[in-house]
C-alpha positions as CSV (number, residue, x, y, z in Angstrom):
1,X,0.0,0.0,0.0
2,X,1.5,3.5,-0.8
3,X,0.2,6.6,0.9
4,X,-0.2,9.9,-0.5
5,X,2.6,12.5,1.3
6,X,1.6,15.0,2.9
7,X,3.0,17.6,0.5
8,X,0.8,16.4,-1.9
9,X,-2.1,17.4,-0.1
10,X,-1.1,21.2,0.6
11,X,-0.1,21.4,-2.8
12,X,-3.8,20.1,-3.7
13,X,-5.1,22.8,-1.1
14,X,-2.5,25.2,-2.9
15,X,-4.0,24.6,-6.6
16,X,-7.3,25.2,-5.4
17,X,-7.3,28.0,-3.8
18,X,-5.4,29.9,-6.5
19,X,-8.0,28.3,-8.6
20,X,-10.8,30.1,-6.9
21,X,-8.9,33.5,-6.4
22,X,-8.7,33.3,-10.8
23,X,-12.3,32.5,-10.6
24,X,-13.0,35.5,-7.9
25,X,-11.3,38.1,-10.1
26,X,-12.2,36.8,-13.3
27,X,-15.9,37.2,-12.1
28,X,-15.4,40.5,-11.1
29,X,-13.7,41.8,-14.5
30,X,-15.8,40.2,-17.1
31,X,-19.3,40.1,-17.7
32,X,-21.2,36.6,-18.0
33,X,-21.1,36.6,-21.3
34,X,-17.7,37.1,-21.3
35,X,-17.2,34.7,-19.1
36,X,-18.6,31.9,-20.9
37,X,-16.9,32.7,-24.1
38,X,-14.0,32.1,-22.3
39,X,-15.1,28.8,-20.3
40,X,-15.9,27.6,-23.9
41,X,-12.2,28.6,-25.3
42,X,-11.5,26.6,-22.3
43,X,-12.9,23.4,-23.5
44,X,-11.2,23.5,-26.9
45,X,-7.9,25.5,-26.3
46,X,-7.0,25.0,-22.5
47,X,-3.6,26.6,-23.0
48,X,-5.2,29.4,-25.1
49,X,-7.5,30.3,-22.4
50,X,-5.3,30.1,-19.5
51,X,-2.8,32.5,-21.2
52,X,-5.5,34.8,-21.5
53,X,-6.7,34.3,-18.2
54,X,-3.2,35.6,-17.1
55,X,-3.3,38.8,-19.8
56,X,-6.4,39.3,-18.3
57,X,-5.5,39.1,-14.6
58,X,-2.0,41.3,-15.0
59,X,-4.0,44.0,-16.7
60,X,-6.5,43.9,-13.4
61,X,-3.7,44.3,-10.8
62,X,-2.0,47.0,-12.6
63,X,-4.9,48.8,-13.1
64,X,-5.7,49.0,-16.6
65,X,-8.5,47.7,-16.6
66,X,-11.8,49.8,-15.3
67,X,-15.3,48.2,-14.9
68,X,-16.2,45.0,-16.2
69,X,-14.8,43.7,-19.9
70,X,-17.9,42.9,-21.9
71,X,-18.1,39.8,-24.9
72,X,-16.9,42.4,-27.9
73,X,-14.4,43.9,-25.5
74,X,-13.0,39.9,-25.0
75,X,-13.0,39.3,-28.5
76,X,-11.0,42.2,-29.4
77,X,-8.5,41.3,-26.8
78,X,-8.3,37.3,-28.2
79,X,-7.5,38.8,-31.4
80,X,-4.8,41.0,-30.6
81,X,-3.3,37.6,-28.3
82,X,-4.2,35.0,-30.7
83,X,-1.0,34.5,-33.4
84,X,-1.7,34.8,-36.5
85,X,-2.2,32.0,-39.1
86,X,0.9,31.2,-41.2
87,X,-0.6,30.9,-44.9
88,X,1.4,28.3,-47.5
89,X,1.5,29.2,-51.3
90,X,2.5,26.5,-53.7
91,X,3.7,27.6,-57.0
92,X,3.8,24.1,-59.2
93,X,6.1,24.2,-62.1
């Protein structure tokens, strides 16, 4: 039998509760709309979402952001984050 060590645990307790501070301030800078276009980028691009989760969360603590961020604001923002597609041209001889 193996038993969990103990640091596993208060890194568990750790995880979560940063978890739920992201969750507190994201609720209080976006709108639910906004919100939920995000939980959805979560589902499909996890490491997408969390990097903009953290865009979003620096600009909060600094300051730069005032009021609440609604969906179009969001979208403008994953624009300006999201790389842009590399296009390929084939020239056949």
């Amino acid at each position: 039998m193996s038993f969990p060590e103990p640091n596993e645990s208060s890194q568990e307790n750790t995880n979560k509760e940063l978890a739920a501070q992201k969750d507190q301030i994201l609720k209080q800078i976006l709108t639910p709309e906004a919100r939920m276009r995000l939980n959805n980028i979560k589902m499909v691009k996890s490491e997408f979402s969390d990097l903009v989760e953290q865009y979003l969360i620096g600009m909060a603590t600094q300051g730069k952001i005032s009021g609440q961020l609604t969906d179009d604001q969001l979208k403008q923002i994953l624009l300006s984050i999201q790389q842009p597609k590399r296009d390929f041209k084939i020239n056949r001889v």
